[in-house]
SESE-947629 format. One record per residue: residue number from 1; residue in three letters; x, z, y of N, C-alpha, C in turn. Coordinates in steps of 0.1 Angstrom, whole numbers. Each point is the difference from the previous one (the first is absolute). Example, Ala and Ser with C-alpha at 12.3 -4.5 7.8 and 13.67 -1.06 7.14 Angstrom:
BEGIN
<koltor 1; "ALA"; <132; 78; -57>; <-9; 0; 12>; <9; 0; 12>>
<koltor 2; "SER"; <-4; -7; 11>; <9; 0; 11>; <-8; 8; 11>>
// end
This chain:
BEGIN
<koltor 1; "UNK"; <-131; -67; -171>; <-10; 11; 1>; <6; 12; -7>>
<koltor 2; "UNK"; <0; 10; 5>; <2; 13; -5>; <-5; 2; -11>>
<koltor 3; "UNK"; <8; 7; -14>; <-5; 3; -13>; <-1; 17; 2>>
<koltor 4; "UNK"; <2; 5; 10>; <2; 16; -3>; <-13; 7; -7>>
<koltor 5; "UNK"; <-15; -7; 9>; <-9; 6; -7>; <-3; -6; -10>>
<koltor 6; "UNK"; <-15; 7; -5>; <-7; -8; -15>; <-7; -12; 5>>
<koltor 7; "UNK"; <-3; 2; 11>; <-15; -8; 3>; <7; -13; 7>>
<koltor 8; "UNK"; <-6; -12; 4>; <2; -8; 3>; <-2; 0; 17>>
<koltor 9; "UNK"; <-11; 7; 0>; <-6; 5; 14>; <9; 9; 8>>
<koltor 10; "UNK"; <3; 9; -9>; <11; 13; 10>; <18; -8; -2>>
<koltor 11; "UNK"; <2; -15; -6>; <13; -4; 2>; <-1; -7; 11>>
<koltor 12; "UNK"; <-11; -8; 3>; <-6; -8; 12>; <4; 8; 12>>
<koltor 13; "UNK"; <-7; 9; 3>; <0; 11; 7>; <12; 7; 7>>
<koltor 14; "UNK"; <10; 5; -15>; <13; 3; 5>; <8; -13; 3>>
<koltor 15; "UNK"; <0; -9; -4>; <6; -11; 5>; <-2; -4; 15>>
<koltor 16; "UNK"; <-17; -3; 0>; <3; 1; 16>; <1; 6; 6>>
<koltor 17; "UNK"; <-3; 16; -1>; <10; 14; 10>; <16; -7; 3>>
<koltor 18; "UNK"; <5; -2; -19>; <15; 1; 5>; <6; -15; 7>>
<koltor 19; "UNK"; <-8; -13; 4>; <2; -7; 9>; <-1; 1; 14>>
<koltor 20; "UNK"; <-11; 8; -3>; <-5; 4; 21>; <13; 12; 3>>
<koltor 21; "UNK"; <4; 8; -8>; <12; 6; 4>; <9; -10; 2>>
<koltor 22; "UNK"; <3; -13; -6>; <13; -5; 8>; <-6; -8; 19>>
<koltor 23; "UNK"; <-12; 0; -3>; <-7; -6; 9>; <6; 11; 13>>
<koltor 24; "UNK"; <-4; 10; -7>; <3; 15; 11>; <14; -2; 1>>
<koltor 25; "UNK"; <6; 0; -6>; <21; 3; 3>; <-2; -10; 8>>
<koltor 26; "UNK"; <-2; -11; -3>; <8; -12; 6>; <-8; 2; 19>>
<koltor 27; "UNK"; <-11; 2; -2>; <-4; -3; 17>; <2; 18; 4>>
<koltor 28; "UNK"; <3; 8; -6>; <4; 11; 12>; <9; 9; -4>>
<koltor 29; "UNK"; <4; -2; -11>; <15; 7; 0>; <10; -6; -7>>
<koltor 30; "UNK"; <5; -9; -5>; <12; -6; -1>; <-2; -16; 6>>
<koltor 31; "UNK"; <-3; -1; 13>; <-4; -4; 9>; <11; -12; 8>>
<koltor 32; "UNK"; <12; 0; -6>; <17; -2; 3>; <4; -11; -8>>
<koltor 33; "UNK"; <4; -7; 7>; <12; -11; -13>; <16; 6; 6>>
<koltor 34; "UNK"; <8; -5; -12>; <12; 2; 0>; <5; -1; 11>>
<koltor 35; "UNK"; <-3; -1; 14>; <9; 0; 10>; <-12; 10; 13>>
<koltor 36; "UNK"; <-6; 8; -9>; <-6; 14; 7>; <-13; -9; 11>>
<koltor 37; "UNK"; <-4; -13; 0>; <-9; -5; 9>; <-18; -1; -10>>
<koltor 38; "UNK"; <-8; 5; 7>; <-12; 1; -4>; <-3; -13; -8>>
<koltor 39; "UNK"; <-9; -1; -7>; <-2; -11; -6>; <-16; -4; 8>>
<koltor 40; "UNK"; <1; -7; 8>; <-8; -7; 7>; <-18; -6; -1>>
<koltor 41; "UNK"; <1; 5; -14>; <-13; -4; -9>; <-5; 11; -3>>
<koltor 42; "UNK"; <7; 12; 4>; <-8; 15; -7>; <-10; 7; 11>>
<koltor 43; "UNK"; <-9; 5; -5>; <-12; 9; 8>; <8; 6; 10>>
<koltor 44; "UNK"; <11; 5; -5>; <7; 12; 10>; <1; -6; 14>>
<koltor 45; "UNK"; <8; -15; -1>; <9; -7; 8>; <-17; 1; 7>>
<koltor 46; "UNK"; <-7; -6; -3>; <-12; -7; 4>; <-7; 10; 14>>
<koltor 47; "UNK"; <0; 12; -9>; <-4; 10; 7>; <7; 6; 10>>
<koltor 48; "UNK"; <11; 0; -1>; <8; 4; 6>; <11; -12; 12>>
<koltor 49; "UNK"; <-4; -10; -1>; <3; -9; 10>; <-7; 3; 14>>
<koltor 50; "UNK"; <-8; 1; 6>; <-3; 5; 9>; <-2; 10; 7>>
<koltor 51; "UNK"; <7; 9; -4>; <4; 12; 7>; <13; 2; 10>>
<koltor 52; "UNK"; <1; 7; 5>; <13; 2; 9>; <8; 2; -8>>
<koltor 53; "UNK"; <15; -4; 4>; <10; 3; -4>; <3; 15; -5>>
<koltor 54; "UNK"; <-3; 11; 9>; <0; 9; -3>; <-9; 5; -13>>
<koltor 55; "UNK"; <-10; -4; 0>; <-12; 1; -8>; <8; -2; -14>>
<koltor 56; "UNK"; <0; -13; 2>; <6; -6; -11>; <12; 4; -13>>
<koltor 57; "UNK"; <9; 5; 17>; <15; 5; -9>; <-6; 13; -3>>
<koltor 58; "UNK"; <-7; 10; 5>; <-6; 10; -7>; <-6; 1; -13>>
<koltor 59; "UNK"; <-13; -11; -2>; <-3; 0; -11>; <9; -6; -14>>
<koltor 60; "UNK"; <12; -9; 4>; <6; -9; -6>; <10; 14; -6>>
<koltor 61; "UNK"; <1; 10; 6>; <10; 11; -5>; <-8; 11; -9>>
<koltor 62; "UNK"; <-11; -6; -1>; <-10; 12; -10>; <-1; -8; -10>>
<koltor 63; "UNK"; <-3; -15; 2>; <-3; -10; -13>; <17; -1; -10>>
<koltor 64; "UNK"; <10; 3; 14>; <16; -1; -9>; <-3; 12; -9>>
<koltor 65; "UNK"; <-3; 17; 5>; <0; 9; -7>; <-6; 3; -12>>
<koltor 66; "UNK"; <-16; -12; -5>; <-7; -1; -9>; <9; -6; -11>>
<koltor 67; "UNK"; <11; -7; 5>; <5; -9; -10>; <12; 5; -4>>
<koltor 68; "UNK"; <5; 7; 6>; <9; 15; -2>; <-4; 4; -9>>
<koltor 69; "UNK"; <-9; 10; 2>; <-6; 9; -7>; <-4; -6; -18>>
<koltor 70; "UNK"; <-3; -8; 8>; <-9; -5; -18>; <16; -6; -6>>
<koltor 71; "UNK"; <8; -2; 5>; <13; -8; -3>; <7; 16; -8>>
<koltor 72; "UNK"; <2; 11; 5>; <4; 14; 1>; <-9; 4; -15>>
<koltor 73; "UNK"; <-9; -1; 0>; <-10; 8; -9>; <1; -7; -12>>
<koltor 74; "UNK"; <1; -15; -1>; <1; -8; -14>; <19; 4; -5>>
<koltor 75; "UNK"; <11; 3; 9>; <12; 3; -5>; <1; 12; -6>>
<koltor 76; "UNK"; <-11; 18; 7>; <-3; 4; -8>; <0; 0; -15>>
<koltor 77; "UNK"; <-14; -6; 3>; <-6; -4; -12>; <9; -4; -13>>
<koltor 78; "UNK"; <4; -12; 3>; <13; -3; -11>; <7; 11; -1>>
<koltor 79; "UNK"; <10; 5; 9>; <11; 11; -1>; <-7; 12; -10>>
<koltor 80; "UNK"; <-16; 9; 2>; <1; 8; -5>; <-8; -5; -16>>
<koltor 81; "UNK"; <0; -8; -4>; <-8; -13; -10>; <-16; 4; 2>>
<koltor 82; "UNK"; <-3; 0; 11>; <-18; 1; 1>; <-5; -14; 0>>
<koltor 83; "UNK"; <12; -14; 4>; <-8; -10; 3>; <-4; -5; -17>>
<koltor 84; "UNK"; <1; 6; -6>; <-6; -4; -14>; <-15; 1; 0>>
<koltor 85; "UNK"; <-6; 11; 8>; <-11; 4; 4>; <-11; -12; 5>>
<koltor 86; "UNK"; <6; -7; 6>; <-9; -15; 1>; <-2; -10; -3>>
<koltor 87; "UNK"; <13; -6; -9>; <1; -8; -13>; <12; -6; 3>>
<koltor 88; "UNK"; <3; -5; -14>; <11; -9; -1>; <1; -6; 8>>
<koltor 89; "UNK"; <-10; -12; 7>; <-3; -10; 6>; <2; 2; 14>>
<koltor 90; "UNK"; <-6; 13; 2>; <-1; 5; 15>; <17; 3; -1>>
<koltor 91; "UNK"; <9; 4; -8>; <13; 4; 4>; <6; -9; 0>>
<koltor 92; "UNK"; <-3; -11; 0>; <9; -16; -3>; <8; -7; 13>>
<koltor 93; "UNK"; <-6; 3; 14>; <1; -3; 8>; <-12; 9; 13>>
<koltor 94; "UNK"; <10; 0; 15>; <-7; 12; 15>; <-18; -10; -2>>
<koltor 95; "UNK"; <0; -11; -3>; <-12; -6; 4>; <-9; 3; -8>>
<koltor 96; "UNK"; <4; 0; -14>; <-9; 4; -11>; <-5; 20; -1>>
<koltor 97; "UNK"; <13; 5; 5>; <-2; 15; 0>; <-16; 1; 12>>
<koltor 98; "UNK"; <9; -9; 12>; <-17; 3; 6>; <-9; -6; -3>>
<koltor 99; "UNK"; <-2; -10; -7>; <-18; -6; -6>; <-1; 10; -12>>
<koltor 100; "UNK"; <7; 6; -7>; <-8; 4; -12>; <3; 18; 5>>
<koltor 101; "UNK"; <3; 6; 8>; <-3; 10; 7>; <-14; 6; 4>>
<koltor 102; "UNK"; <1; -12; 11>; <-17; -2; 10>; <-8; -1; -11>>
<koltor 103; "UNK"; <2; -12; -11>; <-10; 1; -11>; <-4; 13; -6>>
<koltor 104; "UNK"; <10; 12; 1>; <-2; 12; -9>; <-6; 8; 13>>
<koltor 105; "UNK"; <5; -1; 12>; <-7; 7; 12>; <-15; -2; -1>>
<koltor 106; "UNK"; <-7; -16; -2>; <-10; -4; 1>; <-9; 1; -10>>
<koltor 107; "UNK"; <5; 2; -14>; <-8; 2; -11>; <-5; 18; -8>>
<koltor 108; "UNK"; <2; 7; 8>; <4; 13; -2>; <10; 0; -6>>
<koltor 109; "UNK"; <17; -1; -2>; <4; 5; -3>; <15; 8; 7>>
<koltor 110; "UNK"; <-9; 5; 6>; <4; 3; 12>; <14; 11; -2>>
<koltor 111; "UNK"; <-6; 13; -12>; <13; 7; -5>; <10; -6; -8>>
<koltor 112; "UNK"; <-1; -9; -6>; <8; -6; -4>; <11; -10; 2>>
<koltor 113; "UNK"; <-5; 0; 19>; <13; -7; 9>; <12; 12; -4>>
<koltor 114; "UNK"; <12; -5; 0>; <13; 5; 6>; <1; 10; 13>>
<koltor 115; "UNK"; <8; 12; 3>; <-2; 7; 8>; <1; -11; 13>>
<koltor 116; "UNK"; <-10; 5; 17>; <-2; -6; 7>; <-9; -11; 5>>
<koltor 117; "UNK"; <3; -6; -11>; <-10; -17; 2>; <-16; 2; 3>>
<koltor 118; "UNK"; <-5; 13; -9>; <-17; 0; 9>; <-1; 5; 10>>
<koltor 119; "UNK"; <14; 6; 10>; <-6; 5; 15>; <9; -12; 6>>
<koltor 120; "UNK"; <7; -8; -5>; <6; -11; 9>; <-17; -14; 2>>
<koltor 121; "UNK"; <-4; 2; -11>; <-11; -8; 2>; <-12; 1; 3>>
<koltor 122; "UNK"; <-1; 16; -1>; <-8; 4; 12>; <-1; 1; 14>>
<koltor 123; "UNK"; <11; 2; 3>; <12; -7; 16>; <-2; -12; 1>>
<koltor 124; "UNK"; <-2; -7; -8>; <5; -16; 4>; <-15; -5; 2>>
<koltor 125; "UNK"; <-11; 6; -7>; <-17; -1; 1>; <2; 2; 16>>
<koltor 126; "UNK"; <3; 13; 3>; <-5; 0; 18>; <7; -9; 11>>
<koltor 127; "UNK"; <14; -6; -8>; <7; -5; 12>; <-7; -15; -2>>
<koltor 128; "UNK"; <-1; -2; -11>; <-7; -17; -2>; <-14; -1; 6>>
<koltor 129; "UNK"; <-6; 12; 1>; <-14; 1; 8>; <3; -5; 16>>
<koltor 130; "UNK"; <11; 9; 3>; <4; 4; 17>; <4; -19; 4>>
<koltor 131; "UNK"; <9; -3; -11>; <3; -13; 7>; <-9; -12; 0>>
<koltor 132; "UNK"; <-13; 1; -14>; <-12; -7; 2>; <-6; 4; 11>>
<koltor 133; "UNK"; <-3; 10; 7>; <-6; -5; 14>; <6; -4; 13>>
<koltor 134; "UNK"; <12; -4; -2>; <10; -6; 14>; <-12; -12; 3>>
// end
């Protein structure tokens, strides 16, 4: 459980924000195992199995560009030292930068992301909507 706040209530809280962010990476944007094939268990796959080929490789090249981008924005980050901005922890590792990110997107602290990350995650709010209603 998260020690960042005082309260026991708001560590609960951020803790489960910063789980449901891995919940989020894993089913719609880093979505891939090491040999570039969907991982078969995720929302994305799910949602996205029954559409046309065309459909598919279309949306499958917006869900690649989400993981770009958020991939682009965290090297930033390190390079110009903003990823200090979200914690030690969040800079330890790409998986932890996105759970304790989203946690700061989700808890108000929204100016205190690193340049980019609150309009990549405001992008990623509408595209995760668009592909919940396939």
């Amino acid at each position: 459980v998260s020690t960042f706040n005082d309260t026991q209530e708001e560590a609960l809280i951020r803790t489960t924000i910063h789980e449901y962010g891995h919940v989020i990476d894993f089913n719609y944007v880093n979505v891939r195992d090491s040999r570039k094939r969907f991982y078969i268990d995720s929302l994305y796959y799910e949602k996205t199995k029954k559409l046309s080929t065309q459909e598919r490789d279309d949306l499958n090249k917006e869900q690649d560009a989400f993981r770009k981008r958020f991939d682009s924005i965290k090297s930033k980050a390190v390079k110009n030292g903003q990823i200090k901005q979200i914690s030690e922890y969040g800079a330890s590792n790409r998986s932890e930068t996105f759970a304790e990110s989203f946690t700061m997107y989700n808890t108000g602290e929204r100016e205190q992301l690193p340049d980019g990350f609150e309009e990549f995650y405001d992008d990623l709010k509408v595209w995760i909507d668009k592909v919940n209603k396939l």
